[in-house]
C-alpha positions in Angstrom: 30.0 79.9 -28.7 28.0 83.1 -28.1 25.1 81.8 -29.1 25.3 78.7 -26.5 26.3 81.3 -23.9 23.3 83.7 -24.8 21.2 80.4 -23.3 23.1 80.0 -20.1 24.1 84.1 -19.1 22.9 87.2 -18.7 22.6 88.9 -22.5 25.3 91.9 -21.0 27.5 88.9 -19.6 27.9 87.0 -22.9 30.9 89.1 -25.0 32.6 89.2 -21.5 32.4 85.7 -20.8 33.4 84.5 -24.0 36.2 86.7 -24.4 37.3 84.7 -20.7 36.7 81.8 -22.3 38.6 82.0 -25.7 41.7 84.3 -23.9 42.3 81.1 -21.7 41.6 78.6 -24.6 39.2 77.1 -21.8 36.6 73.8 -23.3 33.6 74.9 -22.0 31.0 71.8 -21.5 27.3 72.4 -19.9 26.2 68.9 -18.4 23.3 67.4 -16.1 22.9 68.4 -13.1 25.1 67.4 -10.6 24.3 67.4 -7.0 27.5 67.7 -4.9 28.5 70.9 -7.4 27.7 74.0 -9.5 30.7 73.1 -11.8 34.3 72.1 -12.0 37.8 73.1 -13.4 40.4 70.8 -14.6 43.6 70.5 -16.6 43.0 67.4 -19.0 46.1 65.0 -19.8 46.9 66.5 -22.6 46.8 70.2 -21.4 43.7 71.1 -22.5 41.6 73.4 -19.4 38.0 71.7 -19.4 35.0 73.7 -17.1 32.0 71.9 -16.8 29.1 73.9 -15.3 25.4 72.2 -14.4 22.9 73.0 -17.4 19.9 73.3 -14.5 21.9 76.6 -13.2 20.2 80.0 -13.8 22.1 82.8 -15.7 22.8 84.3 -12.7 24.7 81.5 -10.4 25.6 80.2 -13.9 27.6 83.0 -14.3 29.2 83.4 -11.2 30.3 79.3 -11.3 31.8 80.3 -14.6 33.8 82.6 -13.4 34.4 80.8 -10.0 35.9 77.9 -12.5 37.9 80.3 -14.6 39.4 82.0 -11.3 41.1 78.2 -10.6 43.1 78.0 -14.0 44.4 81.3 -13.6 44.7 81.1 -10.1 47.0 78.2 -10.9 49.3 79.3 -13.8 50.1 82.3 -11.9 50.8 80.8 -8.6 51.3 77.5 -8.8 50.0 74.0 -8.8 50.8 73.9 -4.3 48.2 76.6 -3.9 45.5 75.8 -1.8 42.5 75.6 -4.5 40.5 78.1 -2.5 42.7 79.9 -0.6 44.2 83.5 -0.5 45.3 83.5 -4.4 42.0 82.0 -5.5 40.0 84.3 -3.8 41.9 87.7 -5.3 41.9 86.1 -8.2 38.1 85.1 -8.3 37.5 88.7 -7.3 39.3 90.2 -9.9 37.6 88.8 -12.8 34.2 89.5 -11.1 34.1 92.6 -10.6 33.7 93.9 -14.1 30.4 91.9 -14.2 29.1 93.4 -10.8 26.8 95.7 -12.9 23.4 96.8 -13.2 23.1 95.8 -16.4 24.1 92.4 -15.6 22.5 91.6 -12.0 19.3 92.6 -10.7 19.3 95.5 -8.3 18.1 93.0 -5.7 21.3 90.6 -6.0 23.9 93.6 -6.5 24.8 94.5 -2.9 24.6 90.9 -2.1 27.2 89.8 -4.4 29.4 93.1 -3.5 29.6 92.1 -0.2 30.3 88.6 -1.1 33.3 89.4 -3.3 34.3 91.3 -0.1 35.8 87.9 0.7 34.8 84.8 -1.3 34.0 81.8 -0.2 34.4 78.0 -2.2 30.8 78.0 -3.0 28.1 80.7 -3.1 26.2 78.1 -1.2 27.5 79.0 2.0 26.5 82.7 2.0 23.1 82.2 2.6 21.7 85.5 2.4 23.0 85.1 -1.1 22.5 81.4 -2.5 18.9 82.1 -1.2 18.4 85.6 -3.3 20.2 83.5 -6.0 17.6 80.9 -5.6 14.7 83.0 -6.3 15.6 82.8 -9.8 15.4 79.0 -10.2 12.6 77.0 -11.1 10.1 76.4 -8.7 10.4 73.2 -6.8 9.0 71.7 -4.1 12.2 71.9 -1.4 12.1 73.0 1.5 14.8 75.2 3.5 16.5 73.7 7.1 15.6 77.3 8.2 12.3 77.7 7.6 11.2 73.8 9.1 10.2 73.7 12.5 12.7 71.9 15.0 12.1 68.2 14.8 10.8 68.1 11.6 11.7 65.0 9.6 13.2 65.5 6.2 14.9 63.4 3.3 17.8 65.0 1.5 18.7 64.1 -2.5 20.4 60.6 -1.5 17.4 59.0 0.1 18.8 59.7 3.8 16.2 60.8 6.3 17.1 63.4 8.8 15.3 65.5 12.1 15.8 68.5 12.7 17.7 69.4 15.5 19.3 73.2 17.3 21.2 75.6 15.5 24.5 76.0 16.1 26.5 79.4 15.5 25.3 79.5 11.8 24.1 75.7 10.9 21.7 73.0 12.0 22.6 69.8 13.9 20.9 67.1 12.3 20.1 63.2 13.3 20.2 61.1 10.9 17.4 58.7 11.9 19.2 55.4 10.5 22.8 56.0 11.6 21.8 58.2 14.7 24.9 60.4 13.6 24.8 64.5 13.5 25.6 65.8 10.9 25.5 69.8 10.0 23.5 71.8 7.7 23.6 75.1 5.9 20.4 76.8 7.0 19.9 77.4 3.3 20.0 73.7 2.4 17.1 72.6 -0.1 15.2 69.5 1.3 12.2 67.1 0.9 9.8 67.7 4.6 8.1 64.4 5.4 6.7 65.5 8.2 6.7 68.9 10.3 
């Protein structure tokens, strides 16, 4: 198991991880990449705890989705199946097995106060921080996305299902967008990655 981790995780994040892992008897699988999430935790029929996590994910939001996962079975033996899956327990939960990894020799010294301030108070995806899923993005492969924030209002842009979108005004912390089939609004992180058409 190490050695699969070793390929996924920071090298000062593997011993920690797996020790998470094996402790909670959790069946770690690494799939494809999946668009609508980083990864996913649930109890199988016959008891087993299965965590998937996206293969695509660098070490870094790799790590924290592993942890994010591991935070919802313990979250639910110790409270309860009625919790709210990211609600109040979740969150002290999720903090609690983070903070050992919020290290220098884990994270970069760009990422660390980000992440700090994050565990302040986390939230169901890293996603929505974007100060952070965009510093956490700076590790990925390049592609050629674009963010909603740095597109000029009005642009026209296609997002991974095919749907084609213009941009429209910001509002408090996301973008109203027309979808140009529908003519419906829908709102985006500013941080969302997306294909520009045409500026």
């Amino acid at each position: 198991m190490n050695q699969v981790l070793s390929r996924y995780l920071p090298s000062h994040a593997v011993e920690p991880a797996f020790m998470l892992i094996r402790d909670n008897n959790v069946h770690l699988k690494v799939v494809n990449e999946r668009r609508t999430r980083h990864g996913d935790y649930r109890r199988m029929p016959d008891g087993a705890q299965q965590i998937t996590i996206n293969a695509n994910l660098n070490q870094y939001r790799f790590l924290i989705t592993l942890v994010h996962e591991i935070a919802h079975l313990l979250a639910f033996e110790k409270y309860g199946g009625r919790i709210k899956p990211h609600g109040r327990e979740w969150k002290l939960t999720f903090r609690n097995l983070m903070l050992p990894f919020i290290h220098p020799e884990i994270f970069p010294s760009k990422l660390l106060p980000l992440i700090a301030n994050h565990f302040k108070n986390p939230t169901a995806s890293s996603d929505t921080d974007a100060r952070l899923s965009i510093a956490l993005k700076s590790f990925d492969q390049p592609n050629d996305k674009n963010y909603i924030f740095e597109m000029p209002a009005g642009a026209l842009f296609r997002i991974y299902n095919g749907k084609v979108f213009k941009k429209g005004p910001k509002r408090i912390k996301r973008y109203e967008c027309l979808e140009v089939n529908s003519g419906k609004i829908y709102l985006f992180q500013p941080n969302a990655e997306v294909e520009l058409i045409k500026a």
